[in-house]
Structures are given as C-alpha cells and as structure tokens.
N, C-alpha and C positions, 0 to 999 in steps of 0.2 A: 606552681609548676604543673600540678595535675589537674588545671582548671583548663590554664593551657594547652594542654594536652588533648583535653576534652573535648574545646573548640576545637582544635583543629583537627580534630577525626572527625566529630561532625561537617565542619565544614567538607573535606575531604570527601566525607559520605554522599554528602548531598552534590556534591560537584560529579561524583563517580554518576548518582545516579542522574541528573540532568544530562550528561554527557549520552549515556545510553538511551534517551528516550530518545522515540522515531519521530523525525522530523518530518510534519507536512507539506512544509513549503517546499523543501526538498523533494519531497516524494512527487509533488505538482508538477515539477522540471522534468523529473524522468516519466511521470504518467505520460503527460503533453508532447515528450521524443517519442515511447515505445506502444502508448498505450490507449492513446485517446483520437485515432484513427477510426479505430476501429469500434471503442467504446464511449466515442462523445465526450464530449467536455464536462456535460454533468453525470456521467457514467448513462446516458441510455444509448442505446448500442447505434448503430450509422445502420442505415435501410440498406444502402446500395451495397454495405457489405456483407448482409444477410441473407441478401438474394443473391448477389455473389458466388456466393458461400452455398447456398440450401442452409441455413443455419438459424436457430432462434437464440439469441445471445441475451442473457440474463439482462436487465439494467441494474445497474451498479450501485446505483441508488436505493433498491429495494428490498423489503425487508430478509427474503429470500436471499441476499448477497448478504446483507449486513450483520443475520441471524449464525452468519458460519465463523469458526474461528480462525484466531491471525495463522495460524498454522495452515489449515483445512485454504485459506487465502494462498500462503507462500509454497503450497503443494501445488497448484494450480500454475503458479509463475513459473514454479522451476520445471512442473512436468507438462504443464500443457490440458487440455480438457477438449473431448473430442474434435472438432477440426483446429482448435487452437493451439499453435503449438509452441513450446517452452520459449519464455523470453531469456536471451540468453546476455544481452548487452544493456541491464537498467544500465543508466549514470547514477544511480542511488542503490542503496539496500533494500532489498522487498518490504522493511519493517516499516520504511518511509512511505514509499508505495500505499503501506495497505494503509497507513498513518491517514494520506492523502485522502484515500479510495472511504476511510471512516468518515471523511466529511461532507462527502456528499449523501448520507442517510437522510432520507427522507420524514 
C-alpha cells in the first residue's frame, strides 16, 4: 500500500509539474497574433516599424534580450517599454510567450 502510494504522488508530482511548464508552441500562436509584427518572425525587429516609430527595437534573438530574466521579460509585456506599449490580449500566458521568445536565441 505505501509503494502505492508512492507512485502515485510521484506520478502526481510529475504530472503537476509538466502541466506548469510554459509551452512554446503555444507561446508561437499568441507571439505570431500580438507580437511578431512588429518584432519579426525570428525576433528581429520589422524596419518600417522602426522608422515608423523613431525607434531602435532590440532583436529578440540577442544575447542582450536573452541575458534578462523571465520576469524582467513579463514586466515588459504587461507594462510596455518606451514607445511599446502593454500587450493586453496574448491568447496564451506570458510564460508561453517568453517560452517562445527563448527559442529564438541565437
């Protein structure tokens, strides 16, 4: 009975935590809606919206984005960064997003 038991907390455990890891493919759907307008498909930024803009917009790809943390990322989404401003309708969670946004490092 307490072998039993065992497993299936383990399993349990491991199911909890697969279920919370952030999903890229996910994140890809909602980048590709809210996000990849503006910041390119493989995270470098669209010219016409720079000049647009007056704006020098990071690539997303670079070590300079990829160096900062998932936080210091989900601060950015939820409040915006100088003329960028909060994304307020992902279809995913930011964790997916930055999940996404991790795999385009260079």
């Amino acid at each position: 009975m307490k072998k039993m038991a065992a497993t299936l907390f383990i399993a349990l455990t491991a199911a909890s935590f697969y279920a919370l890891a952030a999903d890229a493919k996910v994140g890809q759907a909602a980048y590709d809606k809210s996000c990849k307008g503006c910041h390119g498909a493989a995270g470098a930024p669209n010219p016409a919206i720079e000049k647009a803009f007056s704006v020098t917009m990071p690539d997303l790809s670079s070590a300079h984005v990829q160096d900062q943390s998932d936080d210091d990322l989900k601060k950015v989404i939820a409040e915006g960064k100088g003329k960028m401003k909060p994304v307020k309708n992902l279809t995913a969670s930011p964790d997916d997003v930055i999940a996404f946004v991790r795999t385009l490092k260079k």
